[in-house]
C-alpha positions as CSV (number, residue, x, y, z in Angstrom):
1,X,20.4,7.0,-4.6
2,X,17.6,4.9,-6.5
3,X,17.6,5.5,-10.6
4,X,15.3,4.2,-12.9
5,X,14.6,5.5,-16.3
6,X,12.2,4.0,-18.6
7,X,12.1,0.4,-17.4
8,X,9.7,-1.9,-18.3
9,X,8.6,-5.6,-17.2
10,X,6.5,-8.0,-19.4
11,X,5.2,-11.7,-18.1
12,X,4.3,-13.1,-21.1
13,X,1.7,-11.0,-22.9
14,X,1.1,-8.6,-19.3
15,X,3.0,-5.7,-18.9
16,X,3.2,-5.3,-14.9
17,X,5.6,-2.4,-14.9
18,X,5.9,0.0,-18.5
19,X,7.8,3.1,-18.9
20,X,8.8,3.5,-15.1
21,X,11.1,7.0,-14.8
22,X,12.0,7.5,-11.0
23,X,14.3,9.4,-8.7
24,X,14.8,8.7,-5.0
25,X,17.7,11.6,-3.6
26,X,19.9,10.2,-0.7
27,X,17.8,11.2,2.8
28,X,14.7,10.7,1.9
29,X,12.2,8.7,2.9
30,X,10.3,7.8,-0.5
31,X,6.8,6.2,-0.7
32,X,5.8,4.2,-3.4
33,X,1.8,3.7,-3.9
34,X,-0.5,1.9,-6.0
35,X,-4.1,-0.8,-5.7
36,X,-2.6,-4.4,-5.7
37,X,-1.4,-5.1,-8.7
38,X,-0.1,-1.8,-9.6
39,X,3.3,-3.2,-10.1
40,X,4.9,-1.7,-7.1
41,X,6.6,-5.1,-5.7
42,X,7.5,-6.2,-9.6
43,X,9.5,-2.6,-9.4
44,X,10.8,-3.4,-5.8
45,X,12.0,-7.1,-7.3
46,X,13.9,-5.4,-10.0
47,X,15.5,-2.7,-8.0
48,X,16.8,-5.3,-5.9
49,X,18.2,-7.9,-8.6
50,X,15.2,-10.6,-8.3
51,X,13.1,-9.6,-11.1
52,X,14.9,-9.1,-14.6
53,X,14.0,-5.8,-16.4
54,X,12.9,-6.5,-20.2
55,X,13.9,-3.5,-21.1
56,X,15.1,0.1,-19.4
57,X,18.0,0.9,-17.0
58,X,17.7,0.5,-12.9
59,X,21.1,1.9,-10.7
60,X,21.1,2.3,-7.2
61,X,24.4,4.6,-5.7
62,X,25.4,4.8,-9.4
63,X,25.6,0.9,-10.1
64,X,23.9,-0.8,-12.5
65,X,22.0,-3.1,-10.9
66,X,21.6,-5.7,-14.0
67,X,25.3,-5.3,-14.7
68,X,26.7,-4.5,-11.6
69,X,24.8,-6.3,-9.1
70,X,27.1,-7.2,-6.3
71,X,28.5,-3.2,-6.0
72,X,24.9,-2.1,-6.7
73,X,23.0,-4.0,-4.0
74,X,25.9,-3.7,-1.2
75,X,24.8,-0.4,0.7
76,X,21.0,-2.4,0.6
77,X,19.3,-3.3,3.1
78,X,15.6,-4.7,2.2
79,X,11.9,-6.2,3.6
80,X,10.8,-7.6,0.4
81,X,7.4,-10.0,0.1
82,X,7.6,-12.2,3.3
83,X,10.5,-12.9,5.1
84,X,10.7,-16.3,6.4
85,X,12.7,-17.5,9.7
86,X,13.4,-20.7,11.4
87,X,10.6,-20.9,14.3
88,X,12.7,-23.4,16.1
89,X,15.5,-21.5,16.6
90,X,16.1,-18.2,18.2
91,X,16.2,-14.6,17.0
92,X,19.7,-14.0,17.7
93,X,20.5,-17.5,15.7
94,X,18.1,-17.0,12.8
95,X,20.2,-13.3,12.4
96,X,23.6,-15.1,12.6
97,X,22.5,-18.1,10.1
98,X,20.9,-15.5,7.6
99,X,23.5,-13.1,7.5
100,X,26.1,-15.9,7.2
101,X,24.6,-16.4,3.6
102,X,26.0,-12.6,2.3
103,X,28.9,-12.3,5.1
104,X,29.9,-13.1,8.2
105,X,28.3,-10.6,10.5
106,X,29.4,-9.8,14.4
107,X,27.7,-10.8,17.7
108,X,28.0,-7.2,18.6
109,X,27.0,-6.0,15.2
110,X,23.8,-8.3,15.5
111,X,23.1,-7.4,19.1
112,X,23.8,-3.7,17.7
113,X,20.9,-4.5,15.5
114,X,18.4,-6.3,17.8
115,X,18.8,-3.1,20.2
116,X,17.8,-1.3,17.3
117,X,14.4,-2.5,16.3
118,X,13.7,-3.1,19.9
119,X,13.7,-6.7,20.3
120,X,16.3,-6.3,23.0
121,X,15.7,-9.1,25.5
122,X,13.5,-11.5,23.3
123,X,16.4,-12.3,21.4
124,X,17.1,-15.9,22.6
125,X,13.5,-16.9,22.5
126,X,12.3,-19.1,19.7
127,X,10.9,-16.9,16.4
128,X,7.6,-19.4,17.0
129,X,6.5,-17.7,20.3
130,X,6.9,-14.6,18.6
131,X,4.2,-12.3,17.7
132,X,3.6,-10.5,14.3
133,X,5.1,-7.6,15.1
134,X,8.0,-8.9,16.2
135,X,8.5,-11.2,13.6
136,X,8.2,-7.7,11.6
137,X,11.0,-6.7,13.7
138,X,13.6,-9.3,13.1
139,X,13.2,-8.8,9.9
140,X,13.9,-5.2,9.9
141,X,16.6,-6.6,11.9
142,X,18.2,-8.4,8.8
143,X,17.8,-5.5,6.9
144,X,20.2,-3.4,8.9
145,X,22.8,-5.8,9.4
146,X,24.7,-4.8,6.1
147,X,24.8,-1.5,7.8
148,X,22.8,0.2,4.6
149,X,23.0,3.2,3.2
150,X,19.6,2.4,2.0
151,X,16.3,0.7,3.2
152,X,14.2,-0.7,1.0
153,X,10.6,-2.0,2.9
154,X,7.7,-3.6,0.9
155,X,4.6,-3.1,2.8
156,X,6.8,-2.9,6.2
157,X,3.6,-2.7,8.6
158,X,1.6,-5.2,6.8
159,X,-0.6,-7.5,8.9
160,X,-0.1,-5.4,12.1
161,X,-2.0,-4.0,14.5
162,X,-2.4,-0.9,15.4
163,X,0.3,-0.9,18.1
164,X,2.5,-2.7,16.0
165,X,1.8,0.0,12.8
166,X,2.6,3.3,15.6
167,X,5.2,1.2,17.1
168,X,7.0,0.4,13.3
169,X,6.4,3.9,12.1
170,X,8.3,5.2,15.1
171,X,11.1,2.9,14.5
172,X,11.3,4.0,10.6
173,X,11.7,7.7,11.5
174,X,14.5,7.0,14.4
175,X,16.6,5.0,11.4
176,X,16.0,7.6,9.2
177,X,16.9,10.7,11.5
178,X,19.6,8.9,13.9
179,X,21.6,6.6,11.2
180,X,20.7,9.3,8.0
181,X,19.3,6.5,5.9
182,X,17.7,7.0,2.7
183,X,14.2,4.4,2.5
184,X,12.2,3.5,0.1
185,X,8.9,1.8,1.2
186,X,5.5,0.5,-0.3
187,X,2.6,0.7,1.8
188,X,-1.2,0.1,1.5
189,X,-1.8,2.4,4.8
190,X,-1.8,5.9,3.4
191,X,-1.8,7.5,6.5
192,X,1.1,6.0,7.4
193,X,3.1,7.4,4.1
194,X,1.5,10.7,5.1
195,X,3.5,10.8,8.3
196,X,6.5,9.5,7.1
197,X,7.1,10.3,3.4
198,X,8.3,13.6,1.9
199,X,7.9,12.6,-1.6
200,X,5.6,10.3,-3.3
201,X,5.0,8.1,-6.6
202,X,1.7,6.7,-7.2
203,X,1.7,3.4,-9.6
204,X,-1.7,2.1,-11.6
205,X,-1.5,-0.8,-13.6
206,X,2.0,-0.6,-13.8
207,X,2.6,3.6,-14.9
208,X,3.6,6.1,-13.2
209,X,0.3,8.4,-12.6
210,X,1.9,10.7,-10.0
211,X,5.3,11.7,-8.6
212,X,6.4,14.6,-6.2
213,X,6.2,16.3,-2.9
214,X,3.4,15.2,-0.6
215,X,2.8,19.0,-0.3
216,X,2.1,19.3,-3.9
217,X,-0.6,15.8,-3.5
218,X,-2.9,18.0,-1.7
219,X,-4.5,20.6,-3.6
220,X,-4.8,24.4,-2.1
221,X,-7.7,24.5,0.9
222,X,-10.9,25.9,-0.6
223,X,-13.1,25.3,2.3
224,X,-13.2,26.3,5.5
225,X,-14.4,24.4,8.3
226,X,-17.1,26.2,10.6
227,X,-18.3,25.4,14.0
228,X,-20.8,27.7,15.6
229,X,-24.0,28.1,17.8
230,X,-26.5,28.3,14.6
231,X,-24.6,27.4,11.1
232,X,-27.3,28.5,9.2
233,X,-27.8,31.9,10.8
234,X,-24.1,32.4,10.4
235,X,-24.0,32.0,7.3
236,X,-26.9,34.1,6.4
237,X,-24.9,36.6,7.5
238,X,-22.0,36.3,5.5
239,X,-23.8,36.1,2.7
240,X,-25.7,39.6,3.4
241,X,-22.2,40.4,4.4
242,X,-20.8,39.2,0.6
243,X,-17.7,37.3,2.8
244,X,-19.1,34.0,1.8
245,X,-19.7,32.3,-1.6
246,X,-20.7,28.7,-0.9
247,X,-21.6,26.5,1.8
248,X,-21.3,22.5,2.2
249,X,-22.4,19.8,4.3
250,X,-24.0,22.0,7.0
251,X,-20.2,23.3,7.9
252,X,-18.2,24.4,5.2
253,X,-17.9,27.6,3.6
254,X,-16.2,29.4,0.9
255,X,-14.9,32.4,1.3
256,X,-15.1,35.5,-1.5
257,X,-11.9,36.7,-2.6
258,X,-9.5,38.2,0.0
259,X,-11.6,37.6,2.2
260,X,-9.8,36.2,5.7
261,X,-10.9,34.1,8.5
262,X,-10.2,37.0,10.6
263,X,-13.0,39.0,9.0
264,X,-15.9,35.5,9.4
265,X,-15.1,35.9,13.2
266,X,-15.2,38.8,13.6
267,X,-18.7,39.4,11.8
268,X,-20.2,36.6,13.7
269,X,-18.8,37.7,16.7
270,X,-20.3,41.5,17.1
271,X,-23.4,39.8,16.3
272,X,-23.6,37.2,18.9
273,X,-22.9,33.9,17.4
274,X,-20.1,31.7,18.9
275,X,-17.4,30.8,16.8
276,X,-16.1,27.3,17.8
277,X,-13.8,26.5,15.1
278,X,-12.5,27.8,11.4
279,X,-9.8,26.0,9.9
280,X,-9.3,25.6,6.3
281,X,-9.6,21.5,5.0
282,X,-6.7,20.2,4.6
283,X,-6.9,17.6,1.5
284,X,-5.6,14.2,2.7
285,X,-3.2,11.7,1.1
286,X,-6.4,9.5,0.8
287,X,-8.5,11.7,-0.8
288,X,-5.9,13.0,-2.6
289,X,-5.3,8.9,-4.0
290,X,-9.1,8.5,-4.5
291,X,-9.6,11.0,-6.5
292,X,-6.5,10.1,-8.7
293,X,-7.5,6.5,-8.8
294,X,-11.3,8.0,-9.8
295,X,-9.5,9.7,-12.7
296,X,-7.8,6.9,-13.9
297,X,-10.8,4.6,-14.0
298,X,-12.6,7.5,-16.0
299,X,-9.7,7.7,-18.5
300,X,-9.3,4.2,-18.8
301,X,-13.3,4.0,-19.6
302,X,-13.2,7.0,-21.6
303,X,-10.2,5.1,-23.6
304,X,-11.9,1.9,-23.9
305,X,-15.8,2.9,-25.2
306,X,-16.0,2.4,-29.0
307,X,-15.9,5.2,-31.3
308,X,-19.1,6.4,-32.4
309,X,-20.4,5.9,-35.7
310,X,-20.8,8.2,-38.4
């Protein structure tokens, strides 16, 4: 759906986007990460045709979008930086001004639309007595009334509130499973790309550091959470017991080699201690970003200290 292979874009002397290879499949939905500044919207711009590439090649449904804008960008439907509406008038108007400016669109296509995102019966009141989340809604609105094959959203649940954020992410998954759209979206809000991505690129200072599965983000579970009556009685015991070789943070273990879970409880168990929980840790998307953040700064330092003399 989304194809591009070494792409680059300088401002003057600052290169906000070098050597970006990526490759969004039709159904997914795709998250794209990165600290502000990453280059994340300057890639968004030029998938869409508002930033010129300097150099590298950018198609979307096998159109090139520098060359074949108009064919590329017609299955699109995008949220990109912040969409502006006329408060004075009303949601339903603001939809059938805005869409006038690509095509005509349908009443029914744009009440189609409203029914959609939810703003069903808010529609003739004025965009100013609006709140931010539904001002986030109209203009997911607009994006849908091309009737795209693809959604593009740049930071879709930004300035929201927690209501709004569960109340968008719901809306993002009922597009993606009822109308089989294929989205791309940046977000600040990792937990939110943990429950709606499957796949995942992760941009700093404008390269690609990290690109695959959300699975593959999270490294294999090597501790194992541990809730019982006396922690450090229990895992006295497994140590005597050689099931255990490391402890953390007053309730984490590591277990030996094929050793199970199965074989902790039942060891604590036939000696009397209560065994409230034991669950491997599961590595977040946040730690997960963290620590690959962490890595870049170190590389980065590591990169720019002087080379010692000899």
């Amino acid at each position: 759906m989304i194809r591009l292979k070494e792409v680059q874009k300088a401002f003057g002397q600052h290169l906000a986007v070098d050597g970006l290879t990526l490759h969004v499949a039709a159904g997914q939905i795709f998250g794209l990460l990165g600290h502000n500044g990453a280059g994340k919207s300057t890639a968004i711009g030029m998938m869409l045709g508002q930033v010129w590439p300097t150099r590298g090649e950018i198609t979307i449904c096998g159109f090139d979008v520098t060359k074949q804008r108009q064919e590329a960008l017609q299955p699109v439907g995008a949220i990109f930086e912040s969409p502006a509406f006329y408060d004075y008038l009303s949601g339903f108007r603001n939809l059938e001004i805005l869409s006038s400016y690509s095509a005509p669109t349908s009443r029914s296509r744009i009440s189609e639309v409203i029914d959609w995102v939810g703003l069903t019966g808010r529609e003739n009141s004025k965009v100013r007595t609006y709140s931010h989340g539904m001002r986030a809604r109209l203009a997911l609105a607009q994006a849908l009334l091309p009737n795209p094959q693809l959604l593009i959203l740049d930071e879709p649940s930004d300035g929201l509130d927690p209501e709004g954020i569960h109340d968008m992410r719901l809306t993002i998954l009922r597009l993606h499973r009822e109308l089989g759209l294929t989205i791309l979206l940046s977000s600040h809000f990792l937990n939110e790309v943990e429950q709606l991505c499957t796949r995942i690129a992760v941009l700093s200072h404008g390269h690609m550091v990290f690109e695959g599965d959300l699975a593959a983000a999270r490294r294999p579970a090597v501790w194992i959470r541990l809730k019982t009556g006396d922690f450090d009685q229990a895992t006295a015991l497994l140590r005597g017991a050689d099931l255990i070789g490391d402890t953390r943070d007053g309730q984490f273990i590591a277990l030996r080699p094929e050793v199970g879970t199965d074989r902790v409880v039942q060891l604590l168990v036939q000696r009397g201690i209560a065994v409230y929980e034991i669950a491997p840790e599961e590595e977040t998307l946040e730690q997960f970003y963290l620590s690959l953040m962490d890595h870049e700064k170190s590389q980065n330092a590591q990169s720019e200290d002087p080379a010692p003399h000899v």
